[in-house]
Structure formats: structure tokens, C-alpha cells
C-alpha positions in Angstrom: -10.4 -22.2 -21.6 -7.5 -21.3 -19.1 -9.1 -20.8 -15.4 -9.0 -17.6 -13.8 -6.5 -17.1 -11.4 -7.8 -14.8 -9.0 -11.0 -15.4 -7.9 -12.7 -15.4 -4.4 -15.6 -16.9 -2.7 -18.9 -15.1 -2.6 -18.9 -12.4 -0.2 -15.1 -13.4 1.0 -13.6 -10.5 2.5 -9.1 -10.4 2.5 -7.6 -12.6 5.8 -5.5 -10.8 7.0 -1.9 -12.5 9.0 -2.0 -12.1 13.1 1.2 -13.9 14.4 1.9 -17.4 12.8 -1.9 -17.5 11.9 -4.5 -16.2 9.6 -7.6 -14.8 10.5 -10.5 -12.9 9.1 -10.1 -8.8 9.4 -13.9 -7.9 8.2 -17.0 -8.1 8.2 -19.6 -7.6 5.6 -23.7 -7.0 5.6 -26.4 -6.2 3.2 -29.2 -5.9 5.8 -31.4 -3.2 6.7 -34.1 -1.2 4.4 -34.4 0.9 1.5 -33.8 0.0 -2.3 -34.5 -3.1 -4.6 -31.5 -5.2 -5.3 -29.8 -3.8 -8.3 -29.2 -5.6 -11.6 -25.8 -6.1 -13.4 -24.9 -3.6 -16.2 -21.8 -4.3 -18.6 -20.2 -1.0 -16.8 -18.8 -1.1 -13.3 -18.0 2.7 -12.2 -15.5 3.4 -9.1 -15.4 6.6 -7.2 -12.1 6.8 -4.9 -9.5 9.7 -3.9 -6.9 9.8 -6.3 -3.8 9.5 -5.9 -2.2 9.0 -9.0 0.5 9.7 -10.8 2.0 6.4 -13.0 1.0 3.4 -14.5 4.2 1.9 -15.3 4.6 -0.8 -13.2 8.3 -0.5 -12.0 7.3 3.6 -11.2 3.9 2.5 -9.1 3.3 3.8 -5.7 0.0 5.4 -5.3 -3.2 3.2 -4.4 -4.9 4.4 -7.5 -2.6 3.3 -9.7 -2.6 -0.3 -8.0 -6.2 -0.8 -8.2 -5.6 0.0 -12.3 -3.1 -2.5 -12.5 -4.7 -5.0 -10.6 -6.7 -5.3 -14.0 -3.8 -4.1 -16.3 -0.9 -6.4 -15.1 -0.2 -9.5 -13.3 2.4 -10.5 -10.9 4.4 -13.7 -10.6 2.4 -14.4 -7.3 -1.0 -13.3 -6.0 -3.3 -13.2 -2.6 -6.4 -14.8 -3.0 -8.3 -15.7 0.0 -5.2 -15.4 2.4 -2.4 -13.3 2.6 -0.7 -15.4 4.7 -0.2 -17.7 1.5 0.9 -16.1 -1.7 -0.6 -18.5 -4.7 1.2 -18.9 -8.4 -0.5 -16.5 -10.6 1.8 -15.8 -14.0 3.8 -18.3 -12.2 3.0 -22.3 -12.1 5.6 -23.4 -9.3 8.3 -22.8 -7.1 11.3 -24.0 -5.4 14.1 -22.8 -2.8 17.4 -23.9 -1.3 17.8 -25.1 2.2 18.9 -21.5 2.4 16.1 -19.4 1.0 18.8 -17.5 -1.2 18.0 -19.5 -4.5 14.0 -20.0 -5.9 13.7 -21.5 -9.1 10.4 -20.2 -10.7 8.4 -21.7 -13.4 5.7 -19.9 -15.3 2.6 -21.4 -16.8 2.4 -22.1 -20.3 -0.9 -20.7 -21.6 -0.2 -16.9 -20.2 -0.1 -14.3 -23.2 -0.4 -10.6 -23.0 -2.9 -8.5 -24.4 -1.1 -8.1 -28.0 -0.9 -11.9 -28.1 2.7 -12.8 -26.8 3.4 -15.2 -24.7 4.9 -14.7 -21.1 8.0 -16.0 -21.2 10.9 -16.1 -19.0 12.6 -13.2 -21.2 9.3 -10.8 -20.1 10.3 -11.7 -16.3 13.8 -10.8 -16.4 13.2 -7.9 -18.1 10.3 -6.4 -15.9 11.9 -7.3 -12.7 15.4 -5.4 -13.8 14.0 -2.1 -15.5 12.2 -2.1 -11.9 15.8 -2.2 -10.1 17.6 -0.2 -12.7 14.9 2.4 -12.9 15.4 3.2 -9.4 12.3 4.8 -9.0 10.2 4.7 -5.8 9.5 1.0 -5.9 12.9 -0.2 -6.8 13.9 -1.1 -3.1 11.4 -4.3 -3.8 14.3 -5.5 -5.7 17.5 -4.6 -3.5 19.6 -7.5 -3.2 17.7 -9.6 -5.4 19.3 -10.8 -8.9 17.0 -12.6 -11.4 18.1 -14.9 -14.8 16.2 -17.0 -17.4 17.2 -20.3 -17.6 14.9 -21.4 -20.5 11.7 -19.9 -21.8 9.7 -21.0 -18.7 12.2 -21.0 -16.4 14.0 -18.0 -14.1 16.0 -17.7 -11.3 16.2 -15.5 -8.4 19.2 -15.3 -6.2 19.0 -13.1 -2.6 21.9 -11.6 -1.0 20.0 -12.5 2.4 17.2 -15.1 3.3 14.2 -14.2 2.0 11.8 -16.8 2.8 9.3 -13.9 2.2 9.5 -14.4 -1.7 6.7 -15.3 -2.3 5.6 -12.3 -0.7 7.4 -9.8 -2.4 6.5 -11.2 -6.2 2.8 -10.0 -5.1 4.0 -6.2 -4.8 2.2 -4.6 -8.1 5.3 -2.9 -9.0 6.8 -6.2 -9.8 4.3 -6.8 -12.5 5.8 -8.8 -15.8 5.1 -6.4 -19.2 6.0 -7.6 -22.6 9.8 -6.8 -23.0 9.2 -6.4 -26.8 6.7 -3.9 -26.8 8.5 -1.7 -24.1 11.6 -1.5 -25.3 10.4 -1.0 -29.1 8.6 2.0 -26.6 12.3 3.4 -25.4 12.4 0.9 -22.2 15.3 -0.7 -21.2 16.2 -3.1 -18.6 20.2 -1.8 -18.4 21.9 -0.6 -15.8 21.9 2.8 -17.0 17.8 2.8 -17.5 16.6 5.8 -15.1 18.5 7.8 -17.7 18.0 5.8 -20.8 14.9 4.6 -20.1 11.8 6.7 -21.9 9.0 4.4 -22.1 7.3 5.9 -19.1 4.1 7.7 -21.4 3.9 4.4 -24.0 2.3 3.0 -20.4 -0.4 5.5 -20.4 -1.5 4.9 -24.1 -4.8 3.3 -25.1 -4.2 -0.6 -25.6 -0.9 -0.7 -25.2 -0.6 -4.6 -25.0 1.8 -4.8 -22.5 -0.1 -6.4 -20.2 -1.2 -9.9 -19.2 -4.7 -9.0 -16.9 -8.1 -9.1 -17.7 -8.5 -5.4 -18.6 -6.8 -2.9 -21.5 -6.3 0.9 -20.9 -8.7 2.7 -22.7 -7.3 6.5 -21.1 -5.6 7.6 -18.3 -6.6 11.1 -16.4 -4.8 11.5 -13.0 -7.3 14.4 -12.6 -10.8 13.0 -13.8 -11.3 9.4 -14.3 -9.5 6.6 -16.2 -11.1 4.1 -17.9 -10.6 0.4 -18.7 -12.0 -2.1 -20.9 -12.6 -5.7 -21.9 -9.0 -7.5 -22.8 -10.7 -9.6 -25.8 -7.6 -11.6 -25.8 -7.1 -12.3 -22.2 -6.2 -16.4 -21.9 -7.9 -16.8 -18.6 -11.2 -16.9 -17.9 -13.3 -13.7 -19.8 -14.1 -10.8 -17.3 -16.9 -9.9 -15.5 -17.5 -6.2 -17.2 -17.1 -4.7 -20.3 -15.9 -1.3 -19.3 -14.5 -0.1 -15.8 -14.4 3.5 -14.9 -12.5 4.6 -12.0 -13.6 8.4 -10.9 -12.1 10.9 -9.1 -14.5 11.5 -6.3 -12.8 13.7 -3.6 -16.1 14.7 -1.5 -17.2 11.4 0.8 -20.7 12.7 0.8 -20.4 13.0 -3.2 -19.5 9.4 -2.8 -22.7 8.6 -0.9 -25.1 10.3 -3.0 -23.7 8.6 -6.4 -23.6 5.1 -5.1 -27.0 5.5 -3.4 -28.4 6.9 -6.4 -27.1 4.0 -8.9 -24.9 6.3 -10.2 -21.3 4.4 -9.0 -21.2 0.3 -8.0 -18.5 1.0 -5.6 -17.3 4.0 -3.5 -14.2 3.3 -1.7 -13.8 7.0 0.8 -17.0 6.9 2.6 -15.9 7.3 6.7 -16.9 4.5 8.7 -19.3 6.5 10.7 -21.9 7.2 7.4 -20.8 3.5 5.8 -22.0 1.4 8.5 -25.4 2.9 8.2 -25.3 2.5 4.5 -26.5 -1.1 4.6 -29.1 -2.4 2.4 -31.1 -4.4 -0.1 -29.4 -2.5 -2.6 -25.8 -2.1 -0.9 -23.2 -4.1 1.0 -20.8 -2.4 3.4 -17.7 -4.2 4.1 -15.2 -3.3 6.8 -11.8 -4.5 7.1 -8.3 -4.0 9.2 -6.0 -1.8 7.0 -3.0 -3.4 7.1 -1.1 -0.4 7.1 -0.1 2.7 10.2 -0.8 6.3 10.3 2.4 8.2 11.4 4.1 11.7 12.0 6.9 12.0 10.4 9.7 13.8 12.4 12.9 15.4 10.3 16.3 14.7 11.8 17.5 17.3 9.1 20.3 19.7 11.0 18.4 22.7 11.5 15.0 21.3 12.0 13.6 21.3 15.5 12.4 17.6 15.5 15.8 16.6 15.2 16.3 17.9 18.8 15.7 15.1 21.0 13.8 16.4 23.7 11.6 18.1 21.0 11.0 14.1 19.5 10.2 12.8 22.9 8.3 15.8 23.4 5.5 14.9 20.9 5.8 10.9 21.1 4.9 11.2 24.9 2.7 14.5 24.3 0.3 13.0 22.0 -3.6 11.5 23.4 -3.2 8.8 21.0 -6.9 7.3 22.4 -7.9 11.1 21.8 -7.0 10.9 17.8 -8.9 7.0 17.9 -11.8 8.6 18.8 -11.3 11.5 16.5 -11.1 9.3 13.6 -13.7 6.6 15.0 -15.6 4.1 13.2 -12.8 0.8 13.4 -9.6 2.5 14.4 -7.2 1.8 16.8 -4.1 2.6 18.1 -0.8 1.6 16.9 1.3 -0.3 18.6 4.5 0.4 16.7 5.4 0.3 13.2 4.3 -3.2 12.2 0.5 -4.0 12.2 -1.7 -5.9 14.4 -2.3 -8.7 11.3 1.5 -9.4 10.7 4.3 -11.0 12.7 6.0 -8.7 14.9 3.3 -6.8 15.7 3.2 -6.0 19.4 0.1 -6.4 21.5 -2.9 -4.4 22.5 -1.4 -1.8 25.3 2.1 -2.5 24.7 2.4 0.6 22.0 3.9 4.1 23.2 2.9 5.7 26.1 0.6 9.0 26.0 1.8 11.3 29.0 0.7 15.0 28.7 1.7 16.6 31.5 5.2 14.7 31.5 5.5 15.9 28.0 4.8 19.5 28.9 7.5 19.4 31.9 10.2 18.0 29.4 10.2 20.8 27.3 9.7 23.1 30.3 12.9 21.6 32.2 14.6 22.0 28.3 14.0 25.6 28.3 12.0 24.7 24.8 8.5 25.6 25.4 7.6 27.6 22.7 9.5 26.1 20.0 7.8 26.5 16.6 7.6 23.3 14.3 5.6 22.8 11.0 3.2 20.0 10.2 3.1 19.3 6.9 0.0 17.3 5.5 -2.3 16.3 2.0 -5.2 18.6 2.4 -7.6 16.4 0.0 -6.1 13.2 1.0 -8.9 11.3 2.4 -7.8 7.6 0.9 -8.0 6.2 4.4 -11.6 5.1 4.5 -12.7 8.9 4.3 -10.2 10.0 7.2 -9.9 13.4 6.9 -6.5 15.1 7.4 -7.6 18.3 8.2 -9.4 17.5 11.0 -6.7 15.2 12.1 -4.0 17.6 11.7 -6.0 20.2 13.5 -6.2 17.2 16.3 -2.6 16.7 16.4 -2.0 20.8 16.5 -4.0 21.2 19.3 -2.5 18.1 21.4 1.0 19.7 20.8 0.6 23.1 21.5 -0.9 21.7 25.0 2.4 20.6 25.8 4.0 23.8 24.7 4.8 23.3 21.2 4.0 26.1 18.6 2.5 24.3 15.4 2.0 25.8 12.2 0.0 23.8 9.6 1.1 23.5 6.2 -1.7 21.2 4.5 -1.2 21.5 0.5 -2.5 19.1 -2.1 -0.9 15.3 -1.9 0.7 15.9 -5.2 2.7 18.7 -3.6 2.7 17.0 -0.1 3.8 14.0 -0.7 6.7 15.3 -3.1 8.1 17.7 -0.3 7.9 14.6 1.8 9.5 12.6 -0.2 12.6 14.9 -1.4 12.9 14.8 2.4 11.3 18.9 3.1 9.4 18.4 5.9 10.1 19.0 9.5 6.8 17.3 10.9 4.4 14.9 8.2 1.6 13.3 8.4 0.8 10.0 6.7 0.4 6.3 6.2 2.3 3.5 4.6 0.6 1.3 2.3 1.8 -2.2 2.3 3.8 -3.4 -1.3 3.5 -6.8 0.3 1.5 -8.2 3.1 4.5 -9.4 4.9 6.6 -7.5 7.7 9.4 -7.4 5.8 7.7 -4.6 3.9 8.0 -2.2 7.1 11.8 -2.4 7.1 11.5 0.6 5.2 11.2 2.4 8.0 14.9 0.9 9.7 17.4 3.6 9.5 19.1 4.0 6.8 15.8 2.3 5.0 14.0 3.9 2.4 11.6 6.1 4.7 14.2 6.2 7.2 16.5 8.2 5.0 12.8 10.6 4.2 13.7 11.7 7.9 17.0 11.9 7.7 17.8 9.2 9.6 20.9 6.8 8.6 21.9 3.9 9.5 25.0 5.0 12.1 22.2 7.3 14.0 20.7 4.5 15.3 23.3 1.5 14.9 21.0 -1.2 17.3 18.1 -0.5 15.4 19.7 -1.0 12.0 21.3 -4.0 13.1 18.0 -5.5 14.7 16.5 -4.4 11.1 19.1 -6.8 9.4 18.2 -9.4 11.5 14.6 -8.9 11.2 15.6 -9.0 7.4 17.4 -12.3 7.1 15.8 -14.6 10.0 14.0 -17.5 8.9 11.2 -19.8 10.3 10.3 -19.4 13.6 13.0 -17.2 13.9 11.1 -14.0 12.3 8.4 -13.4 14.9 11.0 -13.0 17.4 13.6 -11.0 15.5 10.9 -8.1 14.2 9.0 -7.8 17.1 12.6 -6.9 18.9 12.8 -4.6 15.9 9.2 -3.3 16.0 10.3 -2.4 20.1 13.3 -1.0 19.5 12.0 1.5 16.8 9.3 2.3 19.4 12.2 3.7 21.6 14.4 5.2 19.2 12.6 5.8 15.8 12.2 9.6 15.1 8.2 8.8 14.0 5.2 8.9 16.3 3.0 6.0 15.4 -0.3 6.4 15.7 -3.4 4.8 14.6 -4.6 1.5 12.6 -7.3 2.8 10.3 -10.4 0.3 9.4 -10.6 0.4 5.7 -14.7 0.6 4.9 -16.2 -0.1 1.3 -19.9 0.2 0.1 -20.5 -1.6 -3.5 -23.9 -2.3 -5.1 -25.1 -5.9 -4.3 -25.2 -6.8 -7.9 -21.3 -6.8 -7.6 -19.9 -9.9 -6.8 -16.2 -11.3 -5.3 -15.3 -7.7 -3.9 -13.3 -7.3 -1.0 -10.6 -5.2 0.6 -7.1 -5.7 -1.1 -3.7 -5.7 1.1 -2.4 -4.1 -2.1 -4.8 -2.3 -4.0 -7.5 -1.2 -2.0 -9.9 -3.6 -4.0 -8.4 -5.9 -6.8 -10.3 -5.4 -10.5 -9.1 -8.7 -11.9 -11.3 -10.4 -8.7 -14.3 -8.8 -8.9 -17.9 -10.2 -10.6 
């Protein structure tokens, strides 16, 4: 029998990078009283928040939907016990020019998807440009890069840039390899023209598709309710631990508590840090972890909108108690120091982040003649992903703070469905959220660059900011030792400029059953189905 491919120790939780080095980011315990240790059932049931909306790998970009393809769909290259070092998954081996612009791939040769085809090189190619050609949220993952099969085992990917990161980057679930035959006898194509042509989007959400390669089969999908997964009785590797996985939509962290207390859920993945930590028992394990990801405000330059007035952004990047808001949210946070995480390269040190001044705030606009100027905050009212943060309270937090300073906020929380779309067809004047990594490297976080994905959310090209943008592409292409050097500059300079206030490092907290086994925080998904006993 094939091995498994992902797999980690007993009670292992994710490392997670700090500089050049990897080190562990959480913490785990299963002391205290109350409750018999629980025994394994064939069924493991998740409640989280959800946030879903696809299933089709190259359209994936809500954590829900990446912790059901973790057990759908495999990638080229996984993280195991260290994000700092991608291993071969679908992949056997790799190799790279002197340059890091060409990486021959081979793939293993006992791989098959769920309907019994092999992987081949034809499945990568295809998966990798419907991804591009799609152009859907995720597609950036694939700007620059150009992939070709060179025999049945073999591809190759070419960069535009260096991208010693690879490895990195073939880990982002949206880069997951389907089976090209049964999409596009589903309406996919991998052609230039496919976010028009393209109309295998729903074949993704039917019940044993096939296309697949991971341990698990759809059995339904309900973006509202629950979706539901069960045993791949052809998967090649080794078999999985359950025979059914349920994922529920659980919005209520107390709902949460009382389910996976009561034997009701195996794991609850929203419970705030302040209830999990005293959750710990003979029956539970709570595990705590760095997120590797930042919680920002979002600040339009649209023409029109008052956060594109200057004084108005320096305003509330000086005028925010960013300690205040750590406190608010408590249990493991702290504050950001810019854009880039404290567990990546580039990330600046404790204290060196922006600096909270009030009062100077308030004189600014005072001086500015723009006390009183009215701005919206726009936020996901049941958006509580974020170890149980709660975005009410936080936006209320973040109100008060600015109409300190003289700011008049009006709050516009509405559900993330609705948020998140406004945000993203670039609506809002003031948002509030966080950025989930795609990869655990920094290079994921030059989305944020002018002119970059998230950038151009804000309204905020390249030419608005031309130092940043070109530290960005430098940040982008450096190699080596090189990289530390050229995104920490880059992680500075969008502390000066950037029109986004960035504020807080959440702790991510999870409670499972003890009879679970190999569960951990994800980088990517939150937790990772294909991993867990």
C-alpha cells in the first residue's frame, strides 16, 4: 500500500517560520477535570463559521472551503511538520536552475484520483492554467508563471522573476491538480478564453465527482448548513482515519462549546481564547497557535472617499490604541507590526510597528480644519473565523477610538457574503478584515504592494506609491539571503505609505475531542482533513 503523505506526529502542532528559522507557534494540553476520555466513532463532525462559497479549486478563497479540500484535493507540495519546508505530495521531486526561473517537477507514479485515473502530467497542466485563465480570485498564484508537460510524469514551470518560493506556492489549495478528463467532459477548460467558456463550476459541488486525488469524496455541499464528506474507497494512499466527515455551520461560539462538551462535535474551531483555555480536559484538548495572518482596516483611496485624503489616513493610523484593541480581543493576540507576520521573513520586531498617538491624531485633523469628517466602516457582522473574534465588538472598539480623535464613524456591519463582496468590488471607504495566507511564505503578502491584488481593493496603483512598488518587486524577485533584507524594507515602507492600518496578530485556538488524533492548526486551512486520526 502507498504511504500517506500527510501525516503528523502525535499531538504536533504547525511550526510556524520566524526569520531564517522555524519554531514552534503552539501549545497544546489535555489537563484539568471533568469527562472520561472519549472513544473513536467512524464520524468525525466539525463546527466552524462559514465562509463559503466554492469548491472548485482554481475559484477557492474562503477558509471553509480549504479545510474541504484539504480532504477533496491534493497539491503538488504540502506542509507537514514545518512550514518552513514544503515536502512532495502529488509531486515525487524537484529541480531548479542556478536562476530559480526553471523547476522541473516529477510526480509520483501510484497517485490516482478518486474515479481511478491516474495523475499525470496532462491533470497538472491543465489545473494550474484553468486556475490562471479563470481569473478568478486566486488566479494571481499563477501570475508570471507558465507550466508544460514534458512526458506523463514530467512538467515544467517557467517564472518571469525568481521564485525560489516555489515550493511554497504549489502548497496554496487553489493550485490543487483535478482530473482534466472529468472536468472538461464537465464544460472546464484550461484556454485562454475559460472565465467565459469555462462552466464546470457546479460539476465541483456534485456528490462523488471523482475529480479528486485526497482521501475524502463529496457527499453534499450546503454553504448554509453543513457539507458532508466521505470515505474515498479508492484513494492509493494510506485508507483514512473516518468514514464520514461533517463540517457544520456553527455561528454562536457558546453553541460551539456546548456541542463539543456534550459529545455532540469532535472539533470546534470558533471558540475565543478566553473560554478555550479553560476548556481543557480528560475529554478535550485545546491547542493554541500564532495565526499566521494580520487583521487590518482597510482605507479607500477611491476619489470621493474621505480616506483618500491624507491627513484623514494618518489621522486613524496614528489615532488608533492599538494595545487598547489587543486587550479588547485578548486571549494570544498581539499587535501587528506591519503587513508581514511575526513567523515569516520580513517581519519587523516587537515595538517597531506603527505608532499609537491620540492626542497628535486629534490635533492633525484639528490644524486640517477636518474634525468632524464622517467616514463608514464597513465590516462581516457574523464573521467570527478568527478564533471567535467578534467583529462587532471590535468595530464598536475601533468606532469609539476614532471618534476620540474627531472622526464621525458610521458602522455598516452586514453579513460576510455581502461584506466581503462590496469589499472586494472595491465599495468600501473604511473595512475591516484579515488576510489568510495561500502560502506560508512572505511572498504571499505582496498582495498588498500597490498596484497588487488587495492594493488595487483600495484603490491604490502602482504609480501612487512608486518606492513601494518598486521595493515590492524587489521583495518579489530576491533570492537567498537576499529576501529577509529586501521585504522587511518593503514591510517598512508600507508601514509609512500603505493606505491600511495594521493591527493585530490573532492566536488561532482549537478544542477537539481527545480521541482525535494528528490535529493541529493549518497555515492554510485552519486544520487539514487529509492529516487528521
Amino acid at each position: 500500500m502507498a504511504p500517506k503523505p500527510m501525516r503528523r506526529a502525535v499531538g504536533a502542532c504547525a511550526l510556524l517560520l520566524t526569520g531564517a528559522l522555524a519554531v514552534t507557534g503552539c501549545s497544546s494540553s489535555t489537563q484539568g477535570g471533568g469527562g472520561a476520555a472519549p472513544e473513536k466513532t467512524g464520524t468525525l463532525v466539525i463546527d466552524q463559521a462559514f465562509t463559503a462559497q466554492s469548491i472548485d479549486p482554481a475559484t477557492i478563497f474562503q477558509v471553509t472551503d480549504a479545510i474541504t479540500a484539504s480532504g477533496l484535493y491534493q497539491t503538488l507540495f504540502t506542509y507537514i511538520d514545518n512550514v518552513a519546508d514544503p515536502q512532495p505530495l502529488l509531486a515525487e521531486s524537484i529541480t531548479a536552475n542556478d536562476a530559480a526561473t526553471e523547476f522541473t517537477i516529477t510526480l509520483r507514479d501510484d497517485a490516482t484520483f478518486a474515479n481511478g485515473n491516474p495523475v499525470t502530467a496532462a491533470d497538472v497542466v491543465f489545473s494550474l492554467n484553468r486556475l490562471k485563465h479563470l481569473a478568478a480570485s486566486p488566479a494571481y498564484r499563477m501570475e508570471g508563471i507558465t507550466v508544460a508537460e514534458v512526458d506523463e510524469r514530467t512538467v515544467q514551470l517557467t517564472t518571469e522573476n525568481p521564485a525560489p518560493y516555489i515550493e511554497h506556492t504549489l502548497t496554496a489549495p487553489p493550485l490543487a491538480i483535478v482530473d482534466d478528463e472529468a472536468v472538461r467532459a464537465a464544460g472546464g477548460t484550461d484556454a485562454e478564453d475559460a472565465a467565459d467558456a469555462d462552466t464546470a463550476g457546479q460539476f465541483f459541488t456534485q456528490p462523488a465527482n471523482g475529480a479528486g486525488s485526497g482521501p475524502y469524496a463529496l457527499e453534499s455541499y450546503d454553504t448554509n448548513a453543513q457539507i458532508v464528506l466521505v470515505k474515498n474507497e479508492n484513494y492509493w494512499g494510506e485508507a483514512p482515519a473516518y468514514d464520514r466527515i461533517v463540517i457544520r455551520n456553527v455561528n454562536n461560539a457558546q453553541q460551539q462549546k456546548a456541542n463539543i462538551e456534550g459529545g455532540d462535535s469532535q472539533i470546534a474551531l470558533d471558540i475565543p481564547g478566553r473560554i478555550a483555555e479553560g476548556m481543557e480536559s480528560e475529554a478535550l484538548q485545546v491547542q493554541s497557535s500564532s495565526s499566521p495572518e494580520v487583521l487590518y482596516l482597510a482605507l479607500s483611496q477611491k476619489e470621493g472617499a474621505a480616506t483618500a485624503d491624507p491627513d484623514i489616513v494618518e489621522a486613524i493610523k496614528t489615532g488608533i490604541d492599538y494595545e487598547a484593541l489587543r486587550t479588547l480581543v485578548g486571549a494570544g493576540a498581539k499587535e501587528a507590526t506591519g503587513i508581514i507576520p511575526s513567523m515569516m521573513i520580513g517581519a519587523l520586531p516587537e515595538g517597531e510597528g506603527p505608532e499609537s498617538d491620540p492626542e497628535a491624531a486629534k490635533q492633525l485633523l484639528a490644524d486640517a480644519g477636518k474634525t468632524g469628517t464622517e467616514v463608514t466602516l464597513d465590516y462581516a457582522n457574523d464573521y467570527t473565523r478568527l478564533a471567535g473574534i467578534d467583529y462587532n465588538t471590535l468595530a464598536q472598539g475601533l468606532q469609539t477610538q476614532l471618534e476620540a480623535i474627531g472622526l464621525k464613524v458610521t458602522l455598516n456591519p452586514t453579513p460576510t457574503s455581502t461584506s466581503l463582496q462590496r469589499y472586494v468590488d472595491g465599495e468600501t471607504e473604511m473595512a475591516l478584515w484579515s488576510w489568510p495566507p495561500d502560502t506560508a511564505d512572505a511572498s504571499d503578502e505582496l498582495v498588498f504592494a500597490p498596484g497588487g491584488l488587495i492594493g488595487e481593493r483600495v484603490h491604490w496603483p502602482a504609480e501612487a506609491a512608486p518606492e513601494t512598488a518598486e521595493l515590492a518587486e524587489a521583495a518579489r524577485v530576491a533570492t537567498g539571503d537576499d529576501r529577509e533584507a529586501a521585504f522587511t524594507a518593503w514591510n517598512e515602507s508600507m508601514n509609512e505609505e500603505a493606505p491600511f492600518a495594521f493591527l493585530l496578530e490573532p492566536s488561532f485556538f482549537l478544542v477537539a475531542s481527545t480521541s482525535v488524533e494528528h490535529v493541529s492548526h493549518d497555515p492554510l486551512a485552519a486544520i487539514n482533513l487529509s492529516q487528521i486520526d
